[in-house]
C-alpha positions as a Markdown table, in Angstrom:
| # | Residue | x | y | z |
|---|---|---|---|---|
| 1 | Unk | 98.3 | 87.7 | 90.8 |
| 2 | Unk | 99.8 | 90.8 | 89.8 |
| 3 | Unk | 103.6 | 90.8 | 89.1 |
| 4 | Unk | 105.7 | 92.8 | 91.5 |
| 5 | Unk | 106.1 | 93.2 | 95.1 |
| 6 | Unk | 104.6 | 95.9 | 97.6 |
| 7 | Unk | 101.7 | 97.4 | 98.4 |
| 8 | Unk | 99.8 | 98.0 | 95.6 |
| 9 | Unk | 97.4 | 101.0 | 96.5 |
| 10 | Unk | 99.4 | 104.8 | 97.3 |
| 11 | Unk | 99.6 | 105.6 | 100.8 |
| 12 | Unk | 98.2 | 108.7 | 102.3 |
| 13 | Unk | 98.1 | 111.9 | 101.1 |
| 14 | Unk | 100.4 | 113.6 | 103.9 |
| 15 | Unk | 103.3 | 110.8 | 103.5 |
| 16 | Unk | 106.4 | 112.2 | 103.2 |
| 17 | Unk | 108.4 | 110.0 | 101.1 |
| 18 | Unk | 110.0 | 112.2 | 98.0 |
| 19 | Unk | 108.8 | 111.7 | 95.1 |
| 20 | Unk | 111.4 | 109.5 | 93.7 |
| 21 | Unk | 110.9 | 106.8 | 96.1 |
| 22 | Unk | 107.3 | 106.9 | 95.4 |
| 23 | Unk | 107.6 | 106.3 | 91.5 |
| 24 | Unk | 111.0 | 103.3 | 92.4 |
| 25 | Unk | 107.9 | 101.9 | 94.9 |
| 26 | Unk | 105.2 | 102.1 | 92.3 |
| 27 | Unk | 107.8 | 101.1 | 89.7 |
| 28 | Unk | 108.4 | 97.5 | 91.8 |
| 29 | Unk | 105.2 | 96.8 | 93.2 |
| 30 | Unk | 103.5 | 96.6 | 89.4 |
| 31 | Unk | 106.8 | 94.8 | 88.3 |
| 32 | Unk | 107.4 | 96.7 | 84.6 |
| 33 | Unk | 105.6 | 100.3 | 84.1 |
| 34 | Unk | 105.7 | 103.1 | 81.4 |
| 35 | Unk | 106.8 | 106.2 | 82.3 |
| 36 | Unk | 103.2 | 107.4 | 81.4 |
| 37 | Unk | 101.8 | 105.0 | 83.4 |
| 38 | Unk | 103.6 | 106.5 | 86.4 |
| 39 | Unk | 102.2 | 109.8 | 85.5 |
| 40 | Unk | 98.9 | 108.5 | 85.7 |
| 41 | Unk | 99.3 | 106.7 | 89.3 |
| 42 | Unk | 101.0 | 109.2 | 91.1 |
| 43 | Unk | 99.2 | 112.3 | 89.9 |
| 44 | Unk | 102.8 | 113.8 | 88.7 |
| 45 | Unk | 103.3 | 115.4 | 85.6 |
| 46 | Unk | 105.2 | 113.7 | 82.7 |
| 47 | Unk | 108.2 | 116.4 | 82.7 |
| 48 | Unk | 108.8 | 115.5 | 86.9 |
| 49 | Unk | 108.8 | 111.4 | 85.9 |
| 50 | Unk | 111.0 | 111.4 | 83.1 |
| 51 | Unk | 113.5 | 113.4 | 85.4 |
| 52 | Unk | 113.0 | 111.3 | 88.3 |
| 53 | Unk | 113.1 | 108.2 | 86.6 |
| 54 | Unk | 116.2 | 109.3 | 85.2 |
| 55 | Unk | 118.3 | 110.2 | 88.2 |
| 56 | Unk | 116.7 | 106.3 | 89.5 |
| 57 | Unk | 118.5 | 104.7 | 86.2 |
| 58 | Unk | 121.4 | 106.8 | 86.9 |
| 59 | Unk | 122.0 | 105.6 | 90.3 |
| 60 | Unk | 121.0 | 102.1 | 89.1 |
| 61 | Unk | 117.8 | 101.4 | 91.0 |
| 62 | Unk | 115.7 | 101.4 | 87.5 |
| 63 | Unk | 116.6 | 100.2 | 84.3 |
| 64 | Unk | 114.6 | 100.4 | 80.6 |
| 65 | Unk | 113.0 | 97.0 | 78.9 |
| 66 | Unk | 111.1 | 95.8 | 76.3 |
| 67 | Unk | 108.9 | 94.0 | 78.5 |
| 68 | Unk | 105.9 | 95.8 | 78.4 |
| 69 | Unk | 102.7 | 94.3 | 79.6 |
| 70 | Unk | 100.6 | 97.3 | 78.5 |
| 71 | Unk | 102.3 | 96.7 | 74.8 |
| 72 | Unk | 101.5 | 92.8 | 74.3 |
| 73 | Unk | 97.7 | 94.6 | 74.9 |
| 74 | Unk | 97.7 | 97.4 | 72.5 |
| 75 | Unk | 99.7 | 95.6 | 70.2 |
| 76 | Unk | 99.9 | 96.9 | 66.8 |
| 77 | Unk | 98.6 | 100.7 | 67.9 |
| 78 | Unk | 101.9 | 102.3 | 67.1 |
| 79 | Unk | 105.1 | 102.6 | 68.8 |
| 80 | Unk | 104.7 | 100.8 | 72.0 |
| 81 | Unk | 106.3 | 102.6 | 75.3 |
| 82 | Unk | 109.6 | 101.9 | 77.4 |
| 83 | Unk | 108.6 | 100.2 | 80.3 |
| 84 | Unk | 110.4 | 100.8 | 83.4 |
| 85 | Unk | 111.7 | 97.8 | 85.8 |
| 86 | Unk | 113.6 | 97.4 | 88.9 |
| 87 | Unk | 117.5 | 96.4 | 88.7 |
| 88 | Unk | 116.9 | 93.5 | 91.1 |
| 89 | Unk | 120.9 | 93.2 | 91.5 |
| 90 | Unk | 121.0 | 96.5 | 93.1 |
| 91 | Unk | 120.1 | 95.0 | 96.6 |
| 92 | Unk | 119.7 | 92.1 | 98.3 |
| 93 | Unk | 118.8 | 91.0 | 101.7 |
| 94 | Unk | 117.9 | 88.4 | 103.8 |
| 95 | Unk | 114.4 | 87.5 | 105.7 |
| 96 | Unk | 114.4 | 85.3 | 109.1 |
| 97 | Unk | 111.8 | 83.4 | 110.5 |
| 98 | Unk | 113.0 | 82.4 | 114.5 |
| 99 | Unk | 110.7 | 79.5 | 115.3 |
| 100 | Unk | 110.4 | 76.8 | 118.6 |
| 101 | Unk | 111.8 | 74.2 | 116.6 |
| 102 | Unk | 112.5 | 75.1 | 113.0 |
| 103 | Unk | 114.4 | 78.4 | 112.0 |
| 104 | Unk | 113.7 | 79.4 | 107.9 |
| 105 | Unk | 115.3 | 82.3 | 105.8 |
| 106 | Unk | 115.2 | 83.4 | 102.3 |
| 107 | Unk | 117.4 | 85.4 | 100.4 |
| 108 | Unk | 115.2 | 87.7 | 98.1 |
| 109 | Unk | 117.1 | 91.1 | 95.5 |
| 110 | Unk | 115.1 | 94.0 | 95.1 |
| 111 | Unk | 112.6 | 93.6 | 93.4 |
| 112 | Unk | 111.1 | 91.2 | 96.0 |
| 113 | Unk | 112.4 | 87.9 | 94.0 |
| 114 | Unk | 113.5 | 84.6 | 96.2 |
| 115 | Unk | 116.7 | 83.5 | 95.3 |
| 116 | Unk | 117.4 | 80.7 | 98.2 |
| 117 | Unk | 115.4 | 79.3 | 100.8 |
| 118 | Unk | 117.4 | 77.4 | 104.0 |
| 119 | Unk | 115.9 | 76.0 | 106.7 |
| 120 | Unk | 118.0 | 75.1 | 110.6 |
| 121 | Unk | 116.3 | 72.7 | 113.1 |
| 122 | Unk | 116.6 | 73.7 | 116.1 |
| 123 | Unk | 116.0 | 72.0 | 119.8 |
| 124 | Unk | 112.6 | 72.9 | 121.0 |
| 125 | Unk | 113.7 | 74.8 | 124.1 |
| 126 | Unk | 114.3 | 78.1 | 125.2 |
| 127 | Unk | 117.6 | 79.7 | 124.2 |
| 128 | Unk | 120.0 | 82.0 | 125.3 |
| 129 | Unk | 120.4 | 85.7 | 123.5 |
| 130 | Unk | 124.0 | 84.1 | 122.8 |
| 131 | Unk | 122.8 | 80.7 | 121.1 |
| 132 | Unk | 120.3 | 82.4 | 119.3 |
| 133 | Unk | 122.7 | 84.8 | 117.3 |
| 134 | Unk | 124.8 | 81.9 | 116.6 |
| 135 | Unk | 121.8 | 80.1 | 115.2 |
| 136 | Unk | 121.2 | 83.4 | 113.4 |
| 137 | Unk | 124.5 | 83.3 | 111.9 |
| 138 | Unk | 124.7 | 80.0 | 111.2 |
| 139 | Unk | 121.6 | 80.1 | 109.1 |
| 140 | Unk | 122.3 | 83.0 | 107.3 |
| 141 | Unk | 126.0 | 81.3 | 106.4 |
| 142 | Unk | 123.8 | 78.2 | 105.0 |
| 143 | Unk | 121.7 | 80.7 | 103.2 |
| 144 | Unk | 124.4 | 82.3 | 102.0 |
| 145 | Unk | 126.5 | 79.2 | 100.9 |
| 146 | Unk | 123.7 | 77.7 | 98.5 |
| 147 | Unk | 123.0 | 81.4 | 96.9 |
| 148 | Unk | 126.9 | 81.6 | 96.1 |
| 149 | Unk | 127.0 | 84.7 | 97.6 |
| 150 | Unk | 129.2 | 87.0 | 100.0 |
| 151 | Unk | 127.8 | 88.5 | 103.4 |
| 152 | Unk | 129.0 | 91.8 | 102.0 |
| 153 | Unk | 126.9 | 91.2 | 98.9 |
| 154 | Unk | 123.4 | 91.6 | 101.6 |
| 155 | Unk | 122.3 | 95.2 | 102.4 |
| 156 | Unk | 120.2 | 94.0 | 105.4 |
| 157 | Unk | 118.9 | 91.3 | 107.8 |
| 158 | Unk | 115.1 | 91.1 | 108.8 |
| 159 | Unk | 113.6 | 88.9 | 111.7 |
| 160 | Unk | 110.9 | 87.6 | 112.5 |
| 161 | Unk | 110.3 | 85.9 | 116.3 |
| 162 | Unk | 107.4 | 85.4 | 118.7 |
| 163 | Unk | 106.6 | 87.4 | 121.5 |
| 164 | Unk | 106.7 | 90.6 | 122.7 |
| 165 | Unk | 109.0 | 93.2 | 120.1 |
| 166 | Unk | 109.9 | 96.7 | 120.2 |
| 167 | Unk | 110.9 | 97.4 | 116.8 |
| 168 | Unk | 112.3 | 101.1 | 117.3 |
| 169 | Unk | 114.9 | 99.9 | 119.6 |
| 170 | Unk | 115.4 | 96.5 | 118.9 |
| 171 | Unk | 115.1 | 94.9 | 121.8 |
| 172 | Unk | 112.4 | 92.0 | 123.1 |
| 173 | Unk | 111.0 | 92.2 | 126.3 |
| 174 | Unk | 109.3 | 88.6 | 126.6 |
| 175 | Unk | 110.0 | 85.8 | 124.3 |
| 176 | Unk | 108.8 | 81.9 | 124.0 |
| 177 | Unk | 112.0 | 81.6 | 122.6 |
| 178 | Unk | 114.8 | 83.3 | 124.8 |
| 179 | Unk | 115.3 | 83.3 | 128.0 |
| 180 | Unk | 114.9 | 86.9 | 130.1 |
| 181 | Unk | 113.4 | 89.9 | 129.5 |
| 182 | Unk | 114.3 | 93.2 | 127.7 |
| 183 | Unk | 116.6 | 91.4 | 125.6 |
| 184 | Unk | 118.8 | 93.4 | 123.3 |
| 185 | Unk | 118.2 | 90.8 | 120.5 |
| 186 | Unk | 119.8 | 93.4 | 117.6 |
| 187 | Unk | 122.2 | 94.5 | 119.1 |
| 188 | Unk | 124.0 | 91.3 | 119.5 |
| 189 | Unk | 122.8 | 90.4 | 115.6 |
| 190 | Unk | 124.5 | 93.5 | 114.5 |
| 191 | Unk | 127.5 | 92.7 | 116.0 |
| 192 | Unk | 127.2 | 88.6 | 114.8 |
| 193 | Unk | 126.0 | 89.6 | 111.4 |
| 194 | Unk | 127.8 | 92.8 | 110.6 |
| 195 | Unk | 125.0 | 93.9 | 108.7 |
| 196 | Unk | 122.0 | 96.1 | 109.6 |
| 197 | Unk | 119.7 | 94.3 | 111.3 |
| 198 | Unk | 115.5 | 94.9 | 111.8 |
| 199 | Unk | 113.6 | 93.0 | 114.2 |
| 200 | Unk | 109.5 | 92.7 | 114.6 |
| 201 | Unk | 107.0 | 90.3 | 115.2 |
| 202 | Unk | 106.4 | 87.2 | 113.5 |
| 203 | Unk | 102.6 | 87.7 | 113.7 |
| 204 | Unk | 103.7 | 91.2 | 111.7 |
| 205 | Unk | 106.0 | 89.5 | 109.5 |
| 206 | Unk | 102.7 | 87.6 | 108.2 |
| 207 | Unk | 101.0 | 90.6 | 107.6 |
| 208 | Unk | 103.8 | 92.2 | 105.5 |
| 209 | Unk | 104.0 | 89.2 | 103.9 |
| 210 | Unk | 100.0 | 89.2 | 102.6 |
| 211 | Unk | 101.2 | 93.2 | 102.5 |
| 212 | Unk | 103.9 | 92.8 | 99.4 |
| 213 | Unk | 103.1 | 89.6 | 97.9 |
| 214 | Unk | 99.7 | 88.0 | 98.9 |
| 215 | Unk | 95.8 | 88.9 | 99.0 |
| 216 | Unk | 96.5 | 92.5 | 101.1 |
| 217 | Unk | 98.5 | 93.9 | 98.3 |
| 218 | Unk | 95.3 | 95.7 | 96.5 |
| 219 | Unk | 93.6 | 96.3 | 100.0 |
| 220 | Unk | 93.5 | 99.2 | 102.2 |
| 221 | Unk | 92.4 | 97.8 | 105.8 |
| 222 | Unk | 92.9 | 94.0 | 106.7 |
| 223 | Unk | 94.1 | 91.6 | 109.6 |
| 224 | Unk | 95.7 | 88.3 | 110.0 |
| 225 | Unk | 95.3 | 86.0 | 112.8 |
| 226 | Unk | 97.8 | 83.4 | 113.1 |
| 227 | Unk | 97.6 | 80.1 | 114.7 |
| 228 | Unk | 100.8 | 78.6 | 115.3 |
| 229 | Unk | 102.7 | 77.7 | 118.5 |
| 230 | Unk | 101.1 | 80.3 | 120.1 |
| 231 | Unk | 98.4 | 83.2 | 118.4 |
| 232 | Unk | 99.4 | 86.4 | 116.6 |
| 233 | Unk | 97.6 | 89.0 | 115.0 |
| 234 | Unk | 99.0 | 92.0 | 112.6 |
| 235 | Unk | 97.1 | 95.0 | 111.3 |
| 236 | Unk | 96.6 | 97.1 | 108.1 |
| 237 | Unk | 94.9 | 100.6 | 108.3 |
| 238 | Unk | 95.1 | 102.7 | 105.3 |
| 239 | Unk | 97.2 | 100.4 | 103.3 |
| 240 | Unk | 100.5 | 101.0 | 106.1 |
| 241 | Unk | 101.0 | 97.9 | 108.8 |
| 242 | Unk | 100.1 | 99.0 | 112.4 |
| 243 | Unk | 102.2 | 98.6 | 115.4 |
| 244 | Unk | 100.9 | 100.7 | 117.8 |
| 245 | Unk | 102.4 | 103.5 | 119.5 |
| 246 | Unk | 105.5 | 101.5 | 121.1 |
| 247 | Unk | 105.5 | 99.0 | 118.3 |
| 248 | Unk | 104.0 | 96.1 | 120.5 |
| 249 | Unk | 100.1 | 96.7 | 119.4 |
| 250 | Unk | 98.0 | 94.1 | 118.3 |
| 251 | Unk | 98.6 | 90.8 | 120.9 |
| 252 | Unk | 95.4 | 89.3 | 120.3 |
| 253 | Unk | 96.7 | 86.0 | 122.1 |
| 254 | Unk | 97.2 | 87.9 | 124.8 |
| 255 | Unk | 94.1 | 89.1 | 125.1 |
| 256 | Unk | 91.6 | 88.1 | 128.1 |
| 257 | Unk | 88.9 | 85.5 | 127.0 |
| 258 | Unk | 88.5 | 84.1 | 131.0 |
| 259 | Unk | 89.0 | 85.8 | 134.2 |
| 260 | Unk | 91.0 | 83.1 | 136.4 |
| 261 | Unk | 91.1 | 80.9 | 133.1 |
| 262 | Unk | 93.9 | 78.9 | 131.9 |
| 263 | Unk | 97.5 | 79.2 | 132.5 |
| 264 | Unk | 99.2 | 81.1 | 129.9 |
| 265 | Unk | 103.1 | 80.9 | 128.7 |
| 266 | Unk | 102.9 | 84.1 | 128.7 |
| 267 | Unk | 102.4 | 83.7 | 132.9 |
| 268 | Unk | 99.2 | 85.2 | 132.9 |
| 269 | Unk | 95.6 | 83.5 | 133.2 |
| 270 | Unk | 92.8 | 83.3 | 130.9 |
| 271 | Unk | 94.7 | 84.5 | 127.2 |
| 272 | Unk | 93.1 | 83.4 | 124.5 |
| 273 | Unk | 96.2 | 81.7 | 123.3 |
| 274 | Unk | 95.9 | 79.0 | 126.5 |
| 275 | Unk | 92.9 | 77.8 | 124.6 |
| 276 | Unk | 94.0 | 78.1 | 121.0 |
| 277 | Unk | 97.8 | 77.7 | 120.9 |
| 278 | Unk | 99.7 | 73.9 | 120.2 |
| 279 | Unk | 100.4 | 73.7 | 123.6 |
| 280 | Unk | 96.6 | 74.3 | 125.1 |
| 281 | Unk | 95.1 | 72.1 | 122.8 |
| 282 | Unk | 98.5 | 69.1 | 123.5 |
| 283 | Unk | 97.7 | 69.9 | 127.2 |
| 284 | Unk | 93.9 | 68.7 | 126.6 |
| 285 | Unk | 95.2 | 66.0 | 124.6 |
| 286 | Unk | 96.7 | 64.0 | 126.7 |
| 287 | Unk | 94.0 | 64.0 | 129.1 |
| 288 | Unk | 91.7 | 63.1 | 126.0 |
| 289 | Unk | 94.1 | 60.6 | 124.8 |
| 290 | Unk | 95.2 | 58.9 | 128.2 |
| 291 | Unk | 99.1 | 60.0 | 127.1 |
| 292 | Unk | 102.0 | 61.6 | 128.9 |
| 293 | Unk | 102.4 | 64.6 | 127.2 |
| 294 | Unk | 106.4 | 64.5 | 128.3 |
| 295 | Unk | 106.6 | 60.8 | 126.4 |
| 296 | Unk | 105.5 | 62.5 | 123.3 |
| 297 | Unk | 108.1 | 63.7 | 121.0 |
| 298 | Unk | 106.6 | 67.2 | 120.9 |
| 299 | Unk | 103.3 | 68.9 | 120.9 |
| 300 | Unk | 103.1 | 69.5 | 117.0 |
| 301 | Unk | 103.1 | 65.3 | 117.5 |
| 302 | Unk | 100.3 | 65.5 | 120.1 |
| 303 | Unk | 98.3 | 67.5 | 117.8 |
| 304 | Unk | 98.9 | 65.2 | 114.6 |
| 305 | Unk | 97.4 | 62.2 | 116.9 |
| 306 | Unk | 94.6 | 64.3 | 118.5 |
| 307 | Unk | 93.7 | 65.7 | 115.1 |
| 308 | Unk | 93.6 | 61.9 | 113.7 |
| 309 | Unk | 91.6 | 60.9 | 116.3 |
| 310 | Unk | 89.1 | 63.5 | 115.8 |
| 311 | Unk | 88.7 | 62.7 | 112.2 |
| 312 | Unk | 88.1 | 58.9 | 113.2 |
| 313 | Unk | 85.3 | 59.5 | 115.7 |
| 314 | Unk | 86.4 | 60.1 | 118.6 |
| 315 | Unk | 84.5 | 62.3 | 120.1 |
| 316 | Unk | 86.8 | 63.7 | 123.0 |
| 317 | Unk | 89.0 | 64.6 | 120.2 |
| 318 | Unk | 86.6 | 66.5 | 118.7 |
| 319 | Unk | 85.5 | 68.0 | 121.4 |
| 320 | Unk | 88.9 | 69.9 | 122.4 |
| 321 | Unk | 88.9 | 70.8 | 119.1 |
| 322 | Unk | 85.4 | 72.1 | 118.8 |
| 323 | Unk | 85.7 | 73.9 | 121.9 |
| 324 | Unk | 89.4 | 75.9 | 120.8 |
| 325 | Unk | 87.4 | 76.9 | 117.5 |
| 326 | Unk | 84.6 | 78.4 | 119.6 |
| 327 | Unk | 87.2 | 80.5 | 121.5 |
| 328 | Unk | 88.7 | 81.7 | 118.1 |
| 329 | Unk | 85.2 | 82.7 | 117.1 |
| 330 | Unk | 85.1 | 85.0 | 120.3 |
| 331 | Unk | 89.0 | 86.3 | 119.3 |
| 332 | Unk | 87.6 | 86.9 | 115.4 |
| 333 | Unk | 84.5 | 88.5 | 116.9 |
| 334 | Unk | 86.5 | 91.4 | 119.0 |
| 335 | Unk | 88.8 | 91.9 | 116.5 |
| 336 | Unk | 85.6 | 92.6 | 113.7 |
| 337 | Unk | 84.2 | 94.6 | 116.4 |
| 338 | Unk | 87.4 | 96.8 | 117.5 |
| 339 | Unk | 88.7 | 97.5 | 114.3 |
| 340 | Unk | 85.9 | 96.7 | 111.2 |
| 341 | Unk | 88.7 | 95.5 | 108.7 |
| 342 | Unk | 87.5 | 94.4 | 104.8 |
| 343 | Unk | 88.7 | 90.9 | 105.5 |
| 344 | Unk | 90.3 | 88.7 | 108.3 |
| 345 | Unk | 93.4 | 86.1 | 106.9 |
| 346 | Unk | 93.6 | 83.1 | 109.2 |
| 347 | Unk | 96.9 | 81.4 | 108.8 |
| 348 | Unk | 99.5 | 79.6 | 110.4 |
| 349 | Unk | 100.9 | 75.8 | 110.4 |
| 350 | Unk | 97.6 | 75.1 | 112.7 |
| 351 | Unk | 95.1 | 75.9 | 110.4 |
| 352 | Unk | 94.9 | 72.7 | 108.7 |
| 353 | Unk | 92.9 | 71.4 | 111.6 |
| 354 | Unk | 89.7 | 72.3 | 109.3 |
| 355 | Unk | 87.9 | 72.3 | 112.9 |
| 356 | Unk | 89.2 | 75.8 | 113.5 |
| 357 | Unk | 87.6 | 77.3 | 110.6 |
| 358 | Unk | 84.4 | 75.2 | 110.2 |
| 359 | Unk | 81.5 | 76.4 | 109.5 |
| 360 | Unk | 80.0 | 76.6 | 112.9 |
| 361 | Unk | 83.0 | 78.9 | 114.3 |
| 362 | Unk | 82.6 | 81.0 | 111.2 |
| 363 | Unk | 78.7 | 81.2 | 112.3 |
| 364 | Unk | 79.4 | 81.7 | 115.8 |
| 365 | Unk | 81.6 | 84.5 | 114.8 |
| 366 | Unk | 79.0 | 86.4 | 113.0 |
| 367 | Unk | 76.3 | 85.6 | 115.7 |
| 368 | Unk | 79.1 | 87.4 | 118.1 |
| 369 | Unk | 79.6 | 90.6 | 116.0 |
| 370 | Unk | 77.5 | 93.7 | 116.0 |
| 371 | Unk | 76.4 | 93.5 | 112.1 |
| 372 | Unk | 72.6 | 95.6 | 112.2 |
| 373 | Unk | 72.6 | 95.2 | 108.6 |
| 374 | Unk | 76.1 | 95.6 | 107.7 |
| 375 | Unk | 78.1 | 92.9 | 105.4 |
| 376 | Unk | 79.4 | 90.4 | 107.5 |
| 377 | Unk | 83.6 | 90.9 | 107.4 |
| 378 | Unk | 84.8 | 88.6 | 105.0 |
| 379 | Unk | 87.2 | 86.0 | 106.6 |
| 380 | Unk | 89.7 | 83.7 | 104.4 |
| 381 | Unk | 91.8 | 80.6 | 105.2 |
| 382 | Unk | 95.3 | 81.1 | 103.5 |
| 383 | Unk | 97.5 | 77.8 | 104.2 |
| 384 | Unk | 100.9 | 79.5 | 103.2 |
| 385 | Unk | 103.9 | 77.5 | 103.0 |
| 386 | Unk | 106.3 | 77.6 | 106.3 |
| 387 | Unk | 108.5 | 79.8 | 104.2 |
| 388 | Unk | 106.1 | 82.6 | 103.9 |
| 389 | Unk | 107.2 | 84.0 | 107.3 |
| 390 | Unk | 110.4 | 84.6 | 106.1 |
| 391 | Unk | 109.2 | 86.2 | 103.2 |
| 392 | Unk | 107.6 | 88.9 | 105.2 |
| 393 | Unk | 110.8 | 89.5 | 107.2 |
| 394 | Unk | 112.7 | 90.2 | 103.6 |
| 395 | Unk | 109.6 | 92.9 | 102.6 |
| 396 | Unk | 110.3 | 94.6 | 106.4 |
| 397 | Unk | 114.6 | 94.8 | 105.3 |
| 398 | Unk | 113.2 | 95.8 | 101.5 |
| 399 | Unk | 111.1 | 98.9 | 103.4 |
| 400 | Unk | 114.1 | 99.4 | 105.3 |
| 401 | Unk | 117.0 | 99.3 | 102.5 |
| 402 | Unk | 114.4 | 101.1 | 100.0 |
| 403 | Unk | 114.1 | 104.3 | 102.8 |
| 404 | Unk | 117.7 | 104.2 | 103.3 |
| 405 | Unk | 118.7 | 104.5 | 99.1 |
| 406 | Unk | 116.2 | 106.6 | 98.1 |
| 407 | Unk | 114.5 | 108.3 | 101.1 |
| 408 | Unk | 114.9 | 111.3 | 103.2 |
| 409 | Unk | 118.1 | 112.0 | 103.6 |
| 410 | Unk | 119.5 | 109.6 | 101.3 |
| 411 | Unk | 122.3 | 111.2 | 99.0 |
């Protein structure tokens, strides 16, 4: 894996980022580069990079090192060049994962590096906008307490949460999570926080994470679908995340699979997450089981004893779980067929049930695809730690903090 955060490839030719944040983004997404090397990537000439990298050491974004991976190669072929590297002390802020029954964070500086990790449990029911920001703060105070940090020392908070998101304005307009509609979830995490505060969603926050630190970093056009407590989907085109044109694109669990079909959370029939999410397949479960689902502790425990079952023959196990893999098949198959992507990353908590990504739902998804000759879209498991969500909350305050230093308009 390369060292570095961010994407990897440049984006498009009409992007209007000035030049210097281009060569501070280059600069931290290959972790240490020469000045000439800069040159090279970004098509600029030598005269424009050593001005620009200048006014970035100035400022202290960039600093000078010795730690040249292009010299321990050409060692010995005269006098080796000054490598350029983030100063990761320059900026720091803080990702959030908001979750049914588990909240996670990480503190990460800027050049993408994790300082601290917390983790708050949290009571599996739907908050209120209040008791959410105070289990906002109250994580970010944990966080804060084991880095050894102040709050004034973070430059910005990102979050991640299920549901429905309008970036641009902050505000969610149908949650799992909280309770009502058109919630002005930053608002009140600005005024908690007192710090600038991004919010997006989660399924998003997976993507950025494969985006800055994972398999999408080299890779112009990809998608993940997630499989969690309920199903998410985020989108790369031309190496840049896709929302959509009020943020809110890209719901594939909210897409129709049956008309009339099963009840969603969401309160509409027949989305593909009623027969994918942990609560569609703990719903089958207990029939499958004989088991009152409300005795169970919750449905993540549901699934650990359908999933068991399954593996020990029985077949009414395996049959719910046969049945939710060929429904992803059909979800994989639209999304190959809508958008043609290199490669499809399923992830999520949920996608250790090896069912889900078996062979025959791999097949079916092919079989269900318009291919007439074409290579089949590759599709990859990725079992990332719980943490990784988090993660791709910090890269979304990184993009944010990094336009606000050194884009337009910055001083």
């Amino acid at each position: 894996m390369p060292l570095g955060c961010g994407p990897l490839l440049p984006g498009p030719v009409q992007d209007p980022k000035p030049l210097r944040q281009k060569v501070f983004e280059h600069v931290r997404a290959t972790g240490t580069a020469a000045r000439a090397d800069v040159s090279r990537a970004l098509g600029i000439s030598a005269g424009s990079v050593t001005q620009l990298t200048s006014d970035l050491i100035e400022r202290g974004f960039l600093r000078e090192t010795d730690d040249n991976p292009r010299d321990r190669r050409d060692a010995g072929r005269g006098r080796p060049a000054v490598a350029l590297t983030v100063v990761p002390e320059s900026r720091r802020v803080i990702g959030i994962k908001l979750s049914d029954e588990r909240h996670t964070a990480v503190l990460a500086d800027f050049a993408g590096t994790i300082l601290a990790e917390a983790m708050l449990p949290t009571p599996a029911v739907r908050k209120t906008l209040d008791q959410i920001a105070e289990e906002t703060a109250a994580l970010v105070e944990r966080l804060l307490e084991q880095a050894g940090l102040p709050r004034d020392a973070i430059s910005a908070v990102g979050i991640g949460i299920s549901g429905l998101v309008e970036p641009i304005e902050g505000t969610i307009p149908w949650s799992p999570l909280i309770a009502g509609k058109d919630l002005p979830l930053r608002a009140a995490l600005n005024r908690r926080l007192g710090l600038p505060v991004l919010i997006d969603n989660d399924a998003n926050m997976l993507t950025l994470a494969e985006l800055w630190f994972g398999a999408g970093r080299a890779m112009s056009d990809f998608a993940v679908v997630t499989i969690e407590h309920g199903v998410g989907m985020g989108l790369v085109v031309g190496n840049r995340l896709y929302r959509g044109t009020r943020g809110m694109g890209m719901e594939l669990g909210h897409t129709k699979v049956h008309l009339d079909g099963a009840l969603c959370r969401c309160g509409q029939r027949g989305c593909l997450e009623a027969y994918l999410a942990d609560y569609a397949l703990a719903r089958e479960a207990a029939t499958a089981l004989g088991r009152n689902p409300r005795a169970m502790a919750s449905a993540q425990a549901m699934l650990e004893t359908l999933f068991a079952e399954a593996k020990g023959g029985n077949m009414a196990a395996r049959s719910i779980f046969r049945r939710a893999g060929r429904y992803l098949a059909v979800g994989l198959s639209n999304v190959i067929q809508l958008f043609d992507p290199e490669l499809i990353i399923l992830s999520g908590e949920r996608m250790r049930y090896d069912y889900l990504y078996a062979d025959e739902v791999m097949a079916e998804t092919l079989e269900l695809t318009l291919n007439h000759g074409r290579s089949p879209c590759r599709v990859e498991t990725h079992n990332w730690g719980d943490m990784v969500w988090a993660r791709g909350a910090a890269a979304l305050a990184l993009g944010y903090v990094t336009d606000t230093a050194l884009g337009q308009g910055a001083a």
